[in-house]
C-alpha positions as CSV (number, residue, x, y, z in Angstrom):
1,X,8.1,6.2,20.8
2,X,10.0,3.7,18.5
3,X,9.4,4.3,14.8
4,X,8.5,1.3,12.3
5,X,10.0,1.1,9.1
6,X,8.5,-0.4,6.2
7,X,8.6,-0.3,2.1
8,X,6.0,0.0,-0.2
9,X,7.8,-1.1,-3.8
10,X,5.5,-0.4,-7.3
11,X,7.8,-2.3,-9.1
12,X,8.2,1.1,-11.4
13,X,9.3,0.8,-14.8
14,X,11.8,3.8,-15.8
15,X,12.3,4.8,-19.8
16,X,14.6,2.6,-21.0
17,X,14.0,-0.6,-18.8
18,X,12.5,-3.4,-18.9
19,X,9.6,-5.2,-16.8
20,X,11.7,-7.6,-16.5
21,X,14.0,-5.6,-15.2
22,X,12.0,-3.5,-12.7
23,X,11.1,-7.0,-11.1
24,X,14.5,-7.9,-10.5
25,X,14.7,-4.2,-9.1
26,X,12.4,-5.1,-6.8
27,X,13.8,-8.2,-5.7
28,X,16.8,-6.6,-4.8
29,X,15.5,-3.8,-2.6
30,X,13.0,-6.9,-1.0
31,X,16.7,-8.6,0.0
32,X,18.3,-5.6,1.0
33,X,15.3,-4.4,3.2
34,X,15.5,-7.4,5.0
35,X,19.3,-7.1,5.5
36,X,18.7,-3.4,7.0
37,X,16.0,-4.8,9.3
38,X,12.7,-3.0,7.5
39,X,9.3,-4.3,9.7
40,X,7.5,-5.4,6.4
41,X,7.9,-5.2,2.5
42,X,4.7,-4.6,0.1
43,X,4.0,-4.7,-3.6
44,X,1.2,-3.0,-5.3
45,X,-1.2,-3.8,-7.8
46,X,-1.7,-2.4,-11.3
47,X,-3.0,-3.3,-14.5
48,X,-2.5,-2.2,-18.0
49,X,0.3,-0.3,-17.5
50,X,3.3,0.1,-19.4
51,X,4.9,2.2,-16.5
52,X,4.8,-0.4,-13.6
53,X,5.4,-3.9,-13.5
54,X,3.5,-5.2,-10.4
55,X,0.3,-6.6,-12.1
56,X,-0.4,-9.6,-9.4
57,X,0.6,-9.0,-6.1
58,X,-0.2,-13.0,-4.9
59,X,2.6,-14.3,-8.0
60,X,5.0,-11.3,-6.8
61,X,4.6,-11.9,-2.8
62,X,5.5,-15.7,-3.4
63,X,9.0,-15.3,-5.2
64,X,9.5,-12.7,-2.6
65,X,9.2,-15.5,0.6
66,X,11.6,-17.5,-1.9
67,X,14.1,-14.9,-2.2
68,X,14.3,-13.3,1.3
69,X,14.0,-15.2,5.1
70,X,12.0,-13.3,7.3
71,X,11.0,-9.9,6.6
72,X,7.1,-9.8,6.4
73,X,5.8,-9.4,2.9
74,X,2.5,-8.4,1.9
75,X,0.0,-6.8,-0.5
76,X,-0.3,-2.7,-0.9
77,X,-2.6,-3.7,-1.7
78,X,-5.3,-6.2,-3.3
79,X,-8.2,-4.6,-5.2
80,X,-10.7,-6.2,-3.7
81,X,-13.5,-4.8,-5.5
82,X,-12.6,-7.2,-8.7
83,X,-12.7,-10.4,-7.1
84,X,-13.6,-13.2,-5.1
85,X,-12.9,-12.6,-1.6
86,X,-12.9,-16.6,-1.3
87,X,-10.2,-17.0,-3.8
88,X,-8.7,-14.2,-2.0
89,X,-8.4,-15.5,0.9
90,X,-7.1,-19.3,-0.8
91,X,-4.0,-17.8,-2.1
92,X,-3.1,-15.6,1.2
93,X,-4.2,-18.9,3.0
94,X,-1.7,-20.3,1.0
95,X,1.6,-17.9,1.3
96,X,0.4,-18.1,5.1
97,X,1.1,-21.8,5.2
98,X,4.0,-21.5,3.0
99,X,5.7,-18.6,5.5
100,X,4.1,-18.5,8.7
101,X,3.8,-15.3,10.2
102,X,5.2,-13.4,7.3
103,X,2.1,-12.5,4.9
104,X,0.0,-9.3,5.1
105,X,-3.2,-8.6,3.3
106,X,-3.6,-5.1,2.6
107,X,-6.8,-4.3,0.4
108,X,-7.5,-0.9,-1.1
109,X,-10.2,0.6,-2.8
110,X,-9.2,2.2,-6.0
111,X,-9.3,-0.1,-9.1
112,X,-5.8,0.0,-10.1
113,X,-5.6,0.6,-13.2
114,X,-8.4,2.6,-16.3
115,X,-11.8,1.5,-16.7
116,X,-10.7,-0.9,-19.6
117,X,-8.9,-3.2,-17.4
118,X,-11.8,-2.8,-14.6
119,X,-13.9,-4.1,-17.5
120,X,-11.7,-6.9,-17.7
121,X,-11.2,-8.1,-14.7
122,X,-15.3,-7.9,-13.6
123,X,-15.9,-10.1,-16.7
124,X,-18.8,-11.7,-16.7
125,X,-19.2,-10.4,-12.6
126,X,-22.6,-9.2,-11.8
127,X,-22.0,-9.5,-8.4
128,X,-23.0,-5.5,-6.4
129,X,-21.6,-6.7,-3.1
130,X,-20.3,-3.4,-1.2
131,X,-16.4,-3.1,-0.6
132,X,-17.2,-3.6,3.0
133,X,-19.6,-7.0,2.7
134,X,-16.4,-8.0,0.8
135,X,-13.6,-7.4,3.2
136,X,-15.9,-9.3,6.3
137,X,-16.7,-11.6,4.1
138,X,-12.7,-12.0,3.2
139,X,-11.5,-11.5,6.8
140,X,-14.0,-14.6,7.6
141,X,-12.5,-17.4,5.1
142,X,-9.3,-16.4,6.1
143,X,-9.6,-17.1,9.7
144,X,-12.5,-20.3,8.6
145,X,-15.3,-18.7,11.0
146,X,-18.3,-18.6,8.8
147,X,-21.6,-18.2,10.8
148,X,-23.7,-21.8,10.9
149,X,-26.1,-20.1,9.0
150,X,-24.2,-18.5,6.2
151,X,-25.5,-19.6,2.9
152,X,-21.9,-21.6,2.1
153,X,-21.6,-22.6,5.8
154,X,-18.9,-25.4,5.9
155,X,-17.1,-24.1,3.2
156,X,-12.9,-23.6,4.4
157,X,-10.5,-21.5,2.2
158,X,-7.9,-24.1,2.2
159,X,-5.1,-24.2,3.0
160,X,-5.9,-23.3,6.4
161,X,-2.9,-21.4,7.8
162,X,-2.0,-22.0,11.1
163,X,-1.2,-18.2,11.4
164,X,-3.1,-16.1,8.8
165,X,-2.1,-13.4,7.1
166,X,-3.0,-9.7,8.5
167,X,-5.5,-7.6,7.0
168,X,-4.6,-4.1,6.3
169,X,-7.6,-1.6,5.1
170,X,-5.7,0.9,2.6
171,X,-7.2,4.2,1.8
172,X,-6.9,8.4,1.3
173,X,-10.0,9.3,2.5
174,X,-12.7,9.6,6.4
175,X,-15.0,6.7,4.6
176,X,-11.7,4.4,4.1
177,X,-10.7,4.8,7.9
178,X,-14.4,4.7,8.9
179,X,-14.5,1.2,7.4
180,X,-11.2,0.2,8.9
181,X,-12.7,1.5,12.5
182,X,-16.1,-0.4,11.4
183,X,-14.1,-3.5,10.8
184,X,-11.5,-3.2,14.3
185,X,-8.6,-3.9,11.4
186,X,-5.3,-2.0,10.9
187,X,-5.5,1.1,9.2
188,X,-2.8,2.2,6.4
189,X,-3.5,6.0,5.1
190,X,-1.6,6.4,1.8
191,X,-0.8,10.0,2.2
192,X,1.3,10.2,-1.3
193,X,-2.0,10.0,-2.9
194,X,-3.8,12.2,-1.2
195,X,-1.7,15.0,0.9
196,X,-4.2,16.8,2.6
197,X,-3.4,17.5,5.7
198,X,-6.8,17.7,6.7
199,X,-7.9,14.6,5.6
200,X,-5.8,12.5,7.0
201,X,-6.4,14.4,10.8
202,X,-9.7,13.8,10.1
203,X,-9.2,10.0,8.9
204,X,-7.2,9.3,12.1
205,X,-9.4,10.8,14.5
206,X,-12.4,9.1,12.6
207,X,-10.4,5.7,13.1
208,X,-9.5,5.9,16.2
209,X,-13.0,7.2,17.8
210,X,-14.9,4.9,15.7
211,X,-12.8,1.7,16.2
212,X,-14.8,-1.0,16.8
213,X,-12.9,-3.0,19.8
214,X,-15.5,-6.5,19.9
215,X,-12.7,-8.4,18.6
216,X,-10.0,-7.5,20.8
217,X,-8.4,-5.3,18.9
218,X,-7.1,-1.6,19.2
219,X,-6.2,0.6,16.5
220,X,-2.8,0.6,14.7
221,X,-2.3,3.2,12.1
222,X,0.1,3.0,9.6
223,X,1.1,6.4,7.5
224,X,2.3,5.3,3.8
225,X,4.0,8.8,2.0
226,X,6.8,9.6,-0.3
227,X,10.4,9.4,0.5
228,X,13.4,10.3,-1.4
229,X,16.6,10.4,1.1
230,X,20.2,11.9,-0.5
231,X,23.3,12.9,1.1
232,X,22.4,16.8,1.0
233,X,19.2,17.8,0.6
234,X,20.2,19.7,-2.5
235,X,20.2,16.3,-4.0
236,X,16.6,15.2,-2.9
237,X,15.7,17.8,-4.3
238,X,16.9,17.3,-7.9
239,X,15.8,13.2,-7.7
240,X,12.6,14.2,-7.1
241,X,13.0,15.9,-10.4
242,X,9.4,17.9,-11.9
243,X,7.3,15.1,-10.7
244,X,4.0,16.1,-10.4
245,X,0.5,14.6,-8.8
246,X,-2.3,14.1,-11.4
247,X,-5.9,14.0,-9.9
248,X,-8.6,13.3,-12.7
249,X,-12.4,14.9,-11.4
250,X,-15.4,12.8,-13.0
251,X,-19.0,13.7,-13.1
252,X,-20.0,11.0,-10.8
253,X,-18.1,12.3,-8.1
254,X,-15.3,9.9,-8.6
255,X,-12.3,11.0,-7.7
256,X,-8.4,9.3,-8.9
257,X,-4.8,9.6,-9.0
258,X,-2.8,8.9,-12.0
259,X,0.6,8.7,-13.2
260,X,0.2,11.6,-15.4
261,X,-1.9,14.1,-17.7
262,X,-1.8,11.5,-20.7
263,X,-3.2,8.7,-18.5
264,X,-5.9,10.7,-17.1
265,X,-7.0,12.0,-20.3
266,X,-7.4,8.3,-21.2
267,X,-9.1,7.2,-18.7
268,X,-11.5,9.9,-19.0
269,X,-11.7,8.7,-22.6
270,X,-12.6,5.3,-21.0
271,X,-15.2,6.4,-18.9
272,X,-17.2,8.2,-20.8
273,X,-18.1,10.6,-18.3
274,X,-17.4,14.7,-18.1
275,X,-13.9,15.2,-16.4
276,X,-11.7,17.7,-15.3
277,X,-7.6,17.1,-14.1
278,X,-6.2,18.4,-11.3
279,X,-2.2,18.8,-11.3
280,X,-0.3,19.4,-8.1
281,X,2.9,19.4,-6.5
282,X,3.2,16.0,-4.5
283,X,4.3,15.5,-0.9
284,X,7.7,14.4,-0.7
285,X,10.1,14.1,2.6
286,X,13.0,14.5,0.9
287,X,16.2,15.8,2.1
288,X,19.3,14.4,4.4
289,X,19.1,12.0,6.6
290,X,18.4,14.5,9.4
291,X,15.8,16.6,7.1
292,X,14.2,13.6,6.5
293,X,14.2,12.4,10.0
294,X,12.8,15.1,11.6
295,X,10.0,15.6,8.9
296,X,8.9,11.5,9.5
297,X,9.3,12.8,13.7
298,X,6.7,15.7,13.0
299,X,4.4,13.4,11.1
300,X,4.4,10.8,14.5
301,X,4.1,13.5,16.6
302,X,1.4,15.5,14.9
303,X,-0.9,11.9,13.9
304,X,0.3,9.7,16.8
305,X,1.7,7.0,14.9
306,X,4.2,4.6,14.7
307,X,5.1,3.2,11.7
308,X,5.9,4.5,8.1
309,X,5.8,2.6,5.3
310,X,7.7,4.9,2.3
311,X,7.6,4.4,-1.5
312,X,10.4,5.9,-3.3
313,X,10.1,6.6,-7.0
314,X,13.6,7.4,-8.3
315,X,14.7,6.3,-11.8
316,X,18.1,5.3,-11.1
317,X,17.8,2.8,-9.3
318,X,21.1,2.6,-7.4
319,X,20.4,6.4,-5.6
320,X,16.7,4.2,-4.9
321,X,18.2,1.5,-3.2
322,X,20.4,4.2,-1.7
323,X,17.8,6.4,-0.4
324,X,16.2,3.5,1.6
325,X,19.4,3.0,3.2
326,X,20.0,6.3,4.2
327,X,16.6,6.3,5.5
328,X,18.0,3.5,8.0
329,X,20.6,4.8,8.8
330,X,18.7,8.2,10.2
331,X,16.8,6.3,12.8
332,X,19.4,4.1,13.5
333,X,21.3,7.3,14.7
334,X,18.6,8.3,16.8
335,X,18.2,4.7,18.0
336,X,22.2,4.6,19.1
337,X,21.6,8.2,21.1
338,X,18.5,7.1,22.8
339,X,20.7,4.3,24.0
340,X,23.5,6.5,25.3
């Protein structure tokens, strides 16, 4: 089976750089993706945060299509939950007319950022319409099929793109695939947020035995982890430094990943709820080319997929942009045996 490559950049802002540089940053690796022959390039979405730059996917994705010619280029993904899925849909409506064929619309479920900047961005929104009600909704001004008796039947999302953009259902958890499978849409599991093993069997088999197949459809799973490719695994090893994966536990059951011990203690500050934090080691394939190879071969073998989309959180950013080519390169080398 062929293996998909894809990038999932979060725009990360080291100590001693600059937003404005970690945009550039990502520019660069958008380019040089392309040039490699990655299958797609997504940006994230985060807000009030003085470690990552990507704030507004939308803005982001468009200088993207300016700056590159054909890689596809999408969201990793929207957080739906704070906004209109009609406006939504407008501005992927428009990057879909503006690059036909390129755009991807992946929404997750966490908020992306601490219950301040939630608070902010549901200003004045009293609307309690599920996650779910809000993707169909979405997925249905995107493609201009509202039902005649819809209560804004007649309404289009314009500009309507002649090929719209894909939607992607993000997620860690069974409920996140189940509503993927509900939905017959494309399911990305982001596995360097949640590394359970378990779950993400579990998530699979729930997507593929519940996948809904009215539309046409069958399911395509896509495994998102981190990757950190060196010359000798030694070297992995030492870029992935003492990073560490912060889980923050609230009363309501709520459970989130943050960037580290300081940032969940604030936002359980912000939420005024009991907490506890959960620290762990992350999951990282890192090594070689060939350690890293065969550890991306076990994971298609053992979930049955085929693609990968990595995100790669080095601080200097040259051994980045060197990582993802190394990462090429190994599959390239299987590629050029297969062919032999």
């Amino acid at each position: 089976m062929a293996v998909k490559l894809s990038i999932l950049d979060q725009t990360i802002i080291p100590e001693g750089h600059t937003a404005a540089d970690a945009l550039r940053h990502t520019i660069e690796v958008a380019q040089r993706a392309e040039e490699l022959g990655f299958h797609r390039f997504w940006v994230s979405e985060h807000h009030d945060s003085e470690f990552i730059g990507g704030s507004s996917p939308e803005v982001l994705i468009a200088h993207l299509l300016a700056k590159t010619a054909k890689i596809r280029v999408g969201s990793g993904g929207i957080m739906l939950q704070h906004y209109s899925p009609y406006k939504v849909a407008e501005n992927f409506n428009l990057l879909a007319s503006l690059a036909p064929g390129r755009i991807d619309l992946g929404v997750g479920r966490a908020p992306g950022g601490l219950p301040r900047s939630t608070q902010a961005l549901q200003k004045g929104n009293r609307d309690e319409t599920s996650l779910t009600d809000k993707i169909i909704e979405l997925e249905k001004f995107v493609h201009n099929n509202l039902e005649e008796d819809h209560p804004l039947a007649g309404l289009r999302a314009s500009p309507v793109a002649e090929q719209p953009a894909d939607i992607y259902i993000l997620g860690t958890s069974v409920g996140s695939a189940e509503i993927a499978a509900q939905l017959g849409l494309p399911y990305v599991f982001s596995q360097f947020i949640n590394s359970d093993p378990d779950v993400a069997a579990n998530a699979f088999d729930a997507y593929r035995n519940q996948f809904n197949r009215d539309k046409g459809g069958s399911p395509q799973l896509i495994l998102a982890l981190a990757v950190i490719v060196a010359d000798t695994d030694e070297e992995a090893k030492e870029l992935a430094g003492t990073t560490k994966l912060v889980k923050i536990h609230l009363q309501s059951g709520k459970i989130l990943t943050l960037g580290s011990v300081e940032q969940a203690e604030e936002y359980g500050r912000q939420s005024n709820e009991a907490y506890t934090i959960e620290v762990q080691e992350p999951e990282i394939a890192k090594g070689s080319k060939a350690t890293v190879r065969q550890k991306l071969l076990d994971y298609q073998q053992k979930y049955a997929i085929d693609e990968f989309i990595v995100t790669t959180t080095v601080k200097d950013f040259a051994k980045r942009l060197r990582s993802f080519e190394l990462l090429h390169e190994a599959f390239a080398e299987v590629s050029a045996e297969n062919k032999r």
